[in-house]
C-alpha positions in Angstrom: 0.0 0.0 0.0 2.6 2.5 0.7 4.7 1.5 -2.4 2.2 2.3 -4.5 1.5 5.7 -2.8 4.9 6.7 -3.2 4.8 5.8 -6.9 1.6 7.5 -7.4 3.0 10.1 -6.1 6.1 10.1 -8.1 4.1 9.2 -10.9 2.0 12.5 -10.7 5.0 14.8 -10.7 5.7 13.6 -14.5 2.4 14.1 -15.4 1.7 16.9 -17.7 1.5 20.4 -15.6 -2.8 21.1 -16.8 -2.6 23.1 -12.9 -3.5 26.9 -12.5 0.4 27.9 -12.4 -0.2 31.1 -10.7 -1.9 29.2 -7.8 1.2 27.0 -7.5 3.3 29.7 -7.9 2.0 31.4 -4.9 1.8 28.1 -2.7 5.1 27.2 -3.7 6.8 30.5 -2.6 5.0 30.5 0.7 6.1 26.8 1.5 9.6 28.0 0.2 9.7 30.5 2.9 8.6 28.1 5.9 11.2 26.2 4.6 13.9 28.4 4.7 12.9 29.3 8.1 12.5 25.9 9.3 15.9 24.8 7.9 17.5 28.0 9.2 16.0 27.8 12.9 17.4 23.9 12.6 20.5 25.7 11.5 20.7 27.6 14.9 19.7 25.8 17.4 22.7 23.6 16.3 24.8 26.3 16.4 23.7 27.8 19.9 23.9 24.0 20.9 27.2 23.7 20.0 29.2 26.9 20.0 29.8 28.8 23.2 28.5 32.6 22.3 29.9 35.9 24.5 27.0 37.2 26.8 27.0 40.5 24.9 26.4 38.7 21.5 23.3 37.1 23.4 22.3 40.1 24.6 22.4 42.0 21.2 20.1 38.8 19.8 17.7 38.7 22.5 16.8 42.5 21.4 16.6 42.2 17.3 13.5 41.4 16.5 14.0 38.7 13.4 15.8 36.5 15.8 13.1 36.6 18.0 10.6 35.8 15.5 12.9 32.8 14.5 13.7 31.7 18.2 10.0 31.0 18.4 9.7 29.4 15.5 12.3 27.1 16.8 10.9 26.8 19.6 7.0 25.8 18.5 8.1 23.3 15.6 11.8 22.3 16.7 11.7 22.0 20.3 8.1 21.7 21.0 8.5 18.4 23.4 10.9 20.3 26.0 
């Protein structure tokens, strides 16, 4: 059953594009963008995990308001069981 899921699947994305391409065009740049911030919040929680960062550098981040956004990104799909 899940074999020939996947190859539906796979199947499907050689199919002739008959779509609405603006549609796509739209979803696909939005689920580009959670992506990128998905990969780059995985990005630094590996680096915070990892690298030992000067309490003035934290303090700088803990005030800029894209980190903050992507902290708690991290935090609701990254760490969410903690």
């Amino acid at each position: 059953m899940l074999v020939r899921f996947i190859l539906n699947v796979l199947l499907y994305q050689y199919e002739p594009f008959k779509k609405n391409k603006f549609i796509n065009s739209i979803g696909g740049f939005f689920l580009s963008i959670f992506n990128s911030i998905l990969i780059l919040s995985l990005l630094l929680s590996i680096l915070f995990a990892s690298i030992d960062i000067k309490n003035n550098t934290l303090q700088k981040l803990k005030e800029s308001m894209i980190f903050n956004y992507i902290y708690t990104i991290k935090i609701i799909f990254i760490d969410h069981e903690k």
